[in-house]
C-alpha positions in Angstrom: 0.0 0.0 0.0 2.4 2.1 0.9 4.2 1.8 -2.5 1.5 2.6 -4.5 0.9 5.7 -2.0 4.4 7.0 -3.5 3.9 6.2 -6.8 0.8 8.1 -6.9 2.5 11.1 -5.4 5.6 10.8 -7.8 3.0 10.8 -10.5 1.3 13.1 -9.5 4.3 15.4 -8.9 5.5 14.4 -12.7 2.0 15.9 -14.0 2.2 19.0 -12.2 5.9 19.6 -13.3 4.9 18.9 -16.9 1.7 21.0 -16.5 3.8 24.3 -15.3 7.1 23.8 -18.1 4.6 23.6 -20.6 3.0 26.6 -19.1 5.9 28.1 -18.9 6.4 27.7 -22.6 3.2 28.3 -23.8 2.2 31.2 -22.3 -2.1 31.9 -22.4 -1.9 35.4 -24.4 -5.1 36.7 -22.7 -3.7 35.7 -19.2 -0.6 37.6 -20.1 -2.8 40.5 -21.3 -4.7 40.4 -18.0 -1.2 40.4 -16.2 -0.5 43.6 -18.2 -3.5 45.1 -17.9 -3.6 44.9 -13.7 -0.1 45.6 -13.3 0.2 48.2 -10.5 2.2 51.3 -12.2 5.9 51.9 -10.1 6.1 55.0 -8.1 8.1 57.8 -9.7 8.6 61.3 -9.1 10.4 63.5 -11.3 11.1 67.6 -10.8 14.3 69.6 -11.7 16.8 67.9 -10.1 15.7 65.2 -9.0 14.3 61.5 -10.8 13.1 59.0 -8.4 11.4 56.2 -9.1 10.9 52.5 -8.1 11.9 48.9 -10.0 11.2 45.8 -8.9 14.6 44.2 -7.9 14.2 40.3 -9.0 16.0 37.7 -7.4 16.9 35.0 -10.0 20.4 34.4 -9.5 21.2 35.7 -12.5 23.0 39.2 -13.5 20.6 42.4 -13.9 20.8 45.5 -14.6 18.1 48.7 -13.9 20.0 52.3 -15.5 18.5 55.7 -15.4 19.4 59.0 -16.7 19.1 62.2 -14.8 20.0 64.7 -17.7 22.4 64.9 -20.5 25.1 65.0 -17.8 24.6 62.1 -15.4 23.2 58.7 -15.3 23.2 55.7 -13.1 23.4 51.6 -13.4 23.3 49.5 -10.9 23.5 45.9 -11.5 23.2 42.9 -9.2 22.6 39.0 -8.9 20.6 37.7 -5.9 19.2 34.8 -4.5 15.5 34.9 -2.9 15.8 34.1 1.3 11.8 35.0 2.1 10.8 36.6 -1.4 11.8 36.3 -5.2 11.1 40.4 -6.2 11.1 43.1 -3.9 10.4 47.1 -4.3 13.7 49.3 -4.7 13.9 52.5 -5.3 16.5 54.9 -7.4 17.4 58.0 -6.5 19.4 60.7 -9.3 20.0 64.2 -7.8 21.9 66.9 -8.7 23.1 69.7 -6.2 20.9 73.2 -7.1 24.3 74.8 -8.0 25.0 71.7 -10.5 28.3 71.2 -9.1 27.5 67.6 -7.5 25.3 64.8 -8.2 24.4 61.6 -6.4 22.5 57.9 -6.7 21.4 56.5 -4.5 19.5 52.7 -5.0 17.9 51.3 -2.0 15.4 48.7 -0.7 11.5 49.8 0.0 10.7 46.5 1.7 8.5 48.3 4.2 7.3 45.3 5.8 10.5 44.3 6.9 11.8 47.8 8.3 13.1 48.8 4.7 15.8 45.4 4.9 16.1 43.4 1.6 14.8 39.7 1.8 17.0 38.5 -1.0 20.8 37.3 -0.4 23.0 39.3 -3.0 25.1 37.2 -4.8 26.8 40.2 -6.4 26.6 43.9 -7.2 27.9 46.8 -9.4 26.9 50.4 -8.4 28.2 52.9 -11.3 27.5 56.3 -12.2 28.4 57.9 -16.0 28.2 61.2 -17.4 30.3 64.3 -16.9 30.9 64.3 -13.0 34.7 63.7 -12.5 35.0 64.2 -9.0 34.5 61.2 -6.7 33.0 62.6 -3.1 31.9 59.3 -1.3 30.7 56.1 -1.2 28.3 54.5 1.8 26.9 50.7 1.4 24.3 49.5 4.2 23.6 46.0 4.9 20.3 47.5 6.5 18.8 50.8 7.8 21.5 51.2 10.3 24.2 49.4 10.0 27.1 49.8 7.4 28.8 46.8 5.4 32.2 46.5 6.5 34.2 48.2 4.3 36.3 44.9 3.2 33.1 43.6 1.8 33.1 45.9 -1.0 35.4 48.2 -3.4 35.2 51.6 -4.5 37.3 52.4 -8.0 37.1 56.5 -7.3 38.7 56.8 -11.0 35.8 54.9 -12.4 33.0 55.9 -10.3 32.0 52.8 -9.1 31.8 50.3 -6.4 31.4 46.9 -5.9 31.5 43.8 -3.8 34.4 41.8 -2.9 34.2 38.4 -3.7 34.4 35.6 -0.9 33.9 38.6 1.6 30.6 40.3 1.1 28.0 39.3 3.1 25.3 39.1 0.8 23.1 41.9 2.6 22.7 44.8 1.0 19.9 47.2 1.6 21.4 50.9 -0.1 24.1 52.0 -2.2 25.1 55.9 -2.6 27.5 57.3 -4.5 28.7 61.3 -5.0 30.4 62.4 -7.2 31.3 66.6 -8.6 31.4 68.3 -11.7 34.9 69.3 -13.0 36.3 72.1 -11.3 37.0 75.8 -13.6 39.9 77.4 -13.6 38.0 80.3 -12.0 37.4 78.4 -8.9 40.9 77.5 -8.1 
């Protein structure tokens, strides 16, 4: 009895698997329109200054990226690879800024999981924080594994000359919940 109990639920487990690749595969065009059609538009706020805006951060163990331009002078990419611990896709949010005098400008990416105190539920396998554009100036870099506390600084890199920083393999944590960097404009000859 107790064989045929398991075979049933092996058989049972085959059908199902088969059921969702083909699924998977074949995906019902007006279920995917209906997905479309109900998805919940990402917060974003936009003024001079200043682009904001949310992305869903997906945790597939595979390498992402999510890039945004301020203006024709600064943008921002930040890409990542994580793992899911609780959840597979959480709410982050971007953060592109310039200073009101234009002489500095900063991104800043960052977890939104309000249920869990603004911490990320995913375990970052890797991740690349880079900004582009005409700001030459590195300022600083900070890296949170959550709300208040600071990754140790041998868990990541900063490359000032590139504007970037990353993590450091077989030393980062794999918590990560923010990522800021600052950088200035070149300096004129006048302000010297």
């Amino acid at each position: 009895m107790a064989r045929f109990f398991t075979f049933c639920v092996l058989l049972s487990f085959m059908i199902c698997l088969t059921v969702s690749k083909s699924a998977k595969k074949n995906k019902d065009p007006e279920f995917e329109a209906f997905k479309q059609e109900n998805k919940k538009p990402k917060w974003s706020h936009v003024e001079e200054g200043l682009h904001a805006e949310a992305f869903d951060l997906i945790a597939s163990g595979e390498t992402l990226t999510f890039e945004r331009k301020l203006d024709k002078h600064f943008s921002c990419s930040f890409s990542y690879a994580a793992k899911p611990i609780n959840v597979t896709e959480e709410e982050w949010r971007v953060s592109l800024t310039v200073s009101p005098d234009g002489s500095a400008y900063s991104c800043h990416v960052f977890c939104n999981n309000e249920r869990q105190g603004l911490t990320s539920e995913v375990a970052f396998q890797k991740f690349h924080l880079k900004i582009k554009g005409d700001a030459t100036r590195y300022g600083y870099t900070e890296v949170y594994r959550d709300p208040d506390n600071k990754l140790a600084e041998e868990e990541y890199s900063v490359d000032e000359d590139n504007m970037e920083v990353t993590q450091v393999d077989g030393k980062f944590g794999n918590r990560l919940s923010a990522v800021v960097i600052v950088a200035g404009m070149p300096l004129n000859h006048e302000e010297l």
